[in-house]
C-alpha positions in Angstrom: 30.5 -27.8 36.5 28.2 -30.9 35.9 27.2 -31.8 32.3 23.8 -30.4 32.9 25.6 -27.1 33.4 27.9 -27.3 30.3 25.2 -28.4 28.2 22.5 -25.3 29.7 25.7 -23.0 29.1 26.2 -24.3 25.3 22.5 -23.5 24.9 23.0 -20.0 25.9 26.0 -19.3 24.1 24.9 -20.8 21.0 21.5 -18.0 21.4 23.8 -15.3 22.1 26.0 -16.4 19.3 22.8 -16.3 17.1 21.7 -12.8 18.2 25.1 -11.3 17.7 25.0 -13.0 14.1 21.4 -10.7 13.6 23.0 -7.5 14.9 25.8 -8.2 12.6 23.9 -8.9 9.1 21.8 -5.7 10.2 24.5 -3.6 10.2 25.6 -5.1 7.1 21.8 -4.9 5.4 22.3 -0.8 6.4 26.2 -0.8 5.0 25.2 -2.3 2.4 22.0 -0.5 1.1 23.8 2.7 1.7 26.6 1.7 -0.1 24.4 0.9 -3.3 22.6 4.5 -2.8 19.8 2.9 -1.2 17.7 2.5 -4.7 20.2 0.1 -5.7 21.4 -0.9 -2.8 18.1 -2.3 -1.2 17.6 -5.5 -2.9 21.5 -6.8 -3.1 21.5 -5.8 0.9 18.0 -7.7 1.2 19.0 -11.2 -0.9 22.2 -11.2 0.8 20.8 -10.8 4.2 18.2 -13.5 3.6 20.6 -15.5 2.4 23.1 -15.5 5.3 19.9 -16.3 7.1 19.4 -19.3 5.7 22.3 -20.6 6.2 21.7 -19.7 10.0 18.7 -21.6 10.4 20.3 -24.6 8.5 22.8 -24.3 11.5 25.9 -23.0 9.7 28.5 -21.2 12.1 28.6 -17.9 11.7 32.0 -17.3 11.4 32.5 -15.9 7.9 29.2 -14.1 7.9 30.8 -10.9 6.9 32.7 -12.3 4.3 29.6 -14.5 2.9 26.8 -11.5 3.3 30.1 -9.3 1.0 29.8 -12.4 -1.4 26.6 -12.9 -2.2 26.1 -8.8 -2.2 28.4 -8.3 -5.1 27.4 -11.5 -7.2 24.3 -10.2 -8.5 23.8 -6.3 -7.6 23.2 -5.3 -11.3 20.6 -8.1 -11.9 19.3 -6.9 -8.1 18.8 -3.5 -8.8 17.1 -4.4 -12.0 15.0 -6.3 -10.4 14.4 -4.2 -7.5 12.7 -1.2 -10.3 9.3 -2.2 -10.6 9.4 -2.7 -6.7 10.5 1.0 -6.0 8.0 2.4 -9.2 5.5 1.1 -6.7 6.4 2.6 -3.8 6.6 5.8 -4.9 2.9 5.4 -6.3 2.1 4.2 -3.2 3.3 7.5 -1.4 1.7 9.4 -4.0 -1.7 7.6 -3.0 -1.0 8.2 0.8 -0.5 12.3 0.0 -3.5 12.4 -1.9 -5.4 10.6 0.6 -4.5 13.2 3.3 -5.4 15.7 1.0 -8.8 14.3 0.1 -9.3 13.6 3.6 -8.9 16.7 5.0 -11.6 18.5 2.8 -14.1 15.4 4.1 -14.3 14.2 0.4 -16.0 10.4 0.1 -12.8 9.8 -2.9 -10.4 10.0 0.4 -11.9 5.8 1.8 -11.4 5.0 -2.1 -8.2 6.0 -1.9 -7.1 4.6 1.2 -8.4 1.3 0.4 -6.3 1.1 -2.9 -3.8 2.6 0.0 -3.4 -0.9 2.0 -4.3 -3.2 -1.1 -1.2 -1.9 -2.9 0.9 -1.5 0.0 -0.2 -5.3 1.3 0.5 -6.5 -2.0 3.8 -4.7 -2.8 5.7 -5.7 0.2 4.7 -9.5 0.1 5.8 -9.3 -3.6 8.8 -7.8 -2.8 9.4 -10.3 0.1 8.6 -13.0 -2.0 11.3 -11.9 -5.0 13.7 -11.9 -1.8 13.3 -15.1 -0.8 13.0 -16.3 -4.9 15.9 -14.5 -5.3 18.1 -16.4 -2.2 17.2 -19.6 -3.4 17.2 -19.0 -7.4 18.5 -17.3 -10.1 16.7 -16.0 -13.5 15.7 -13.3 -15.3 14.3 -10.4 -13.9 10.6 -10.9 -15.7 11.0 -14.6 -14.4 11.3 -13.2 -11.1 8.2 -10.9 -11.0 6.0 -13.7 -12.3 6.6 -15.9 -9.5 6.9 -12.6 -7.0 3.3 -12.1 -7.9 2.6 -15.9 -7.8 3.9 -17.0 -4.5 1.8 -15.2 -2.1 -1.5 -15.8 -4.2 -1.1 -19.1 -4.4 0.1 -19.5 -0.8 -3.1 -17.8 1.0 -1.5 -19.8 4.5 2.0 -18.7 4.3 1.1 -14.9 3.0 -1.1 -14.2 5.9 1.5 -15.9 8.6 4.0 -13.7 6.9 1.5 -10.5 7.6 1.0 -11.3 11.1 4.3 -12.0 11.3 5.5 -8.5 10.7 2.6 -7.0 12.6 3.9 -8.4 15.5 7.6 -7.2 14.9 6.7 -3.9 14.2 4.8 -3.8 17.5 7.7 -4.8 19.4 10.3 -2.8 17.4 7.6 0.3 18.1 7.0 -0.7 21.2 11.0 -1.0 22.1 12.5 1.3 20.0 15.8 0.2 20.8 16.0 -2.8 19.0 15.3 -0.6 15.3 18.7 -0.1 15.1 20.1 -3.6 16.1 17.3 -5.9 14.3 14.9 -3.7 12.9 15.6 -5.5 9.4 17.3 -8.3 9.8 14.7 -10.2 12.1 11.7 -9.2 9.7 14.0 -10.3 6.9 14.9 -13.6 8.9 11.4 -14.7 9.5 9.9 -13.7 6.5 12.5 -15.4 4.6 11.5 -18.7 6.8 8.0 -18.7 6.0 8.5 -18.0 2.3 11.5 -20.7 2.1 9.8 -23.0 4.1 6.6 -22.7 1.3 9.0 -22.5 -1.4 10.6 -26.1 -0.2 6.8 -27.6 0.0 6.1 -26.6 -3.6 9.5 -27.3 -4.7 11.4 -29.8 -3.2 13.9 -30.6 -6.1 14.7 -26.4 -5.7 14.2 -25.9 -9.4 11.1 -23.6 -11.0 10.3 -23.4 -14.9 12.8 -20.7 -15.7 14.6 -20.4 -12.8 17.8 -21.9 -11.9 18.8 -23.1 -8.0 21.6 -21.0 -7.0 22.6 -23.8 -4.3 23.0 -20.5 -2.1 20.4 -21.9 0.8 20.7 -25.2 0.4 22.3 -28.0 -1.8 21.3 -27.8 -5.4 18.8 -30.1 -7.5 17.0 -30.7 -10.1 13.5 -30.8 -10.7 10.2 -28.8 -12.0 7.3 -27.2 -10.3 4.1 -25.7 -11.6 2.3 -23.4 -9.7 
């Protein structure tokens, strides 16, 4: 086989090598989250997914991905969950919402568009909060109220990245709808992967020196330093 061919087959293998990681840290986001009840064992699976992630697009081998997603699951799943609390609270008023909606909406009443607006505001909001403390949670370490702050900061300040990470997950859940096969093989560890890009990627532009008033760099996704940044 020429070099062309060695190097064409490299390619491949190294893509096939990378798809096999994402089946693998799905299956470990669903072990993991299962493993923690679900309520608590959300977050942990999340922040230890994205972080494995990272350290996939920095090009690290995957070779010790189980032992590494393991790692950084157990290090923090009590200040996880905690975190995780005011994320679940508003889910569940979120659902609450969506039944009275239906309700309102079958008797024709004009309170059913109210509510359905306050439906994908809070909805919209929640989950790039909650993807946001993900990817703030990869990269740093802090209290829980430090984290909701800059949960709630991140996408409001970051208009650009917010709506890429939108569209972003539109189009994944089109194509995991639209081949339902792929749920159970990447149905969160893709979304998890590209949203933790985008937010990583706008976290390094605000913060280069990885360090935010109150939180500490966790040297998880990339090397530690030092440094401030004010949103």
């Amino acid at each position: 086989m020429n070099d062309a061919g060695i190097g064409w087959a490299g390619r491949v293998m190294t893509w096939l090598r990378f798809a096999v990681a994402l089946v693998v840290l799905n299956l470990l986001f669903v072990a993991g989250t299962l493993a923690g009840l679900v309520v608590f064992g959300l977050f942990p699976a999340a922040v230890a997914t994205s972080i494995v992630s990272a350290r996939l697009r920095a090009g690290v081998a995957p070779d010790a991905l189980v032992r590494d997603f393991f790692t950084a699951y157990r290090a923090q799943f009590r200040h996880l969950a905690v975190v995780a609390l005011p994320f679940h609270l508003a889910a569940v008023a979120i659902a609450l919402d969506f039944v009275a909606f239906q309700t309102l909406a079958a008797t024709g009443s004009a309170v059913a568009a109210v509510l359905l607006a306050i439906f994908v505001a809070s909805t919209v909001t929640t989950v790039l909060a909650g993807l946001a403390a993900i990817s703030i949670c990869a990269r740093y370490r802090a209290t829980a109220p430090a984290t909701w702050r800059y949960a709630v900061a991140l996408p409001l300040v970051s208009p650009g990245t917010s709506v890429s990470v939108l569209l972003s997950l539109g189009v994944l859940t089109y194509l995991l709808m639209a081949f339902g096969v792929l749920v159970p093989l990447v149905g969160a560890s893709v979304p998890l992967f590209v949203a933790g890009w985008l937010f990583d990627t706008r976290l390094s532009a605000l913060d280069p020196s990885r360090e935010l008033p109150g939180l500490r760099g966790v040297g998880t996704a990339a090397p530690s330093r030092t440094g401030q940044l004010a949103f």
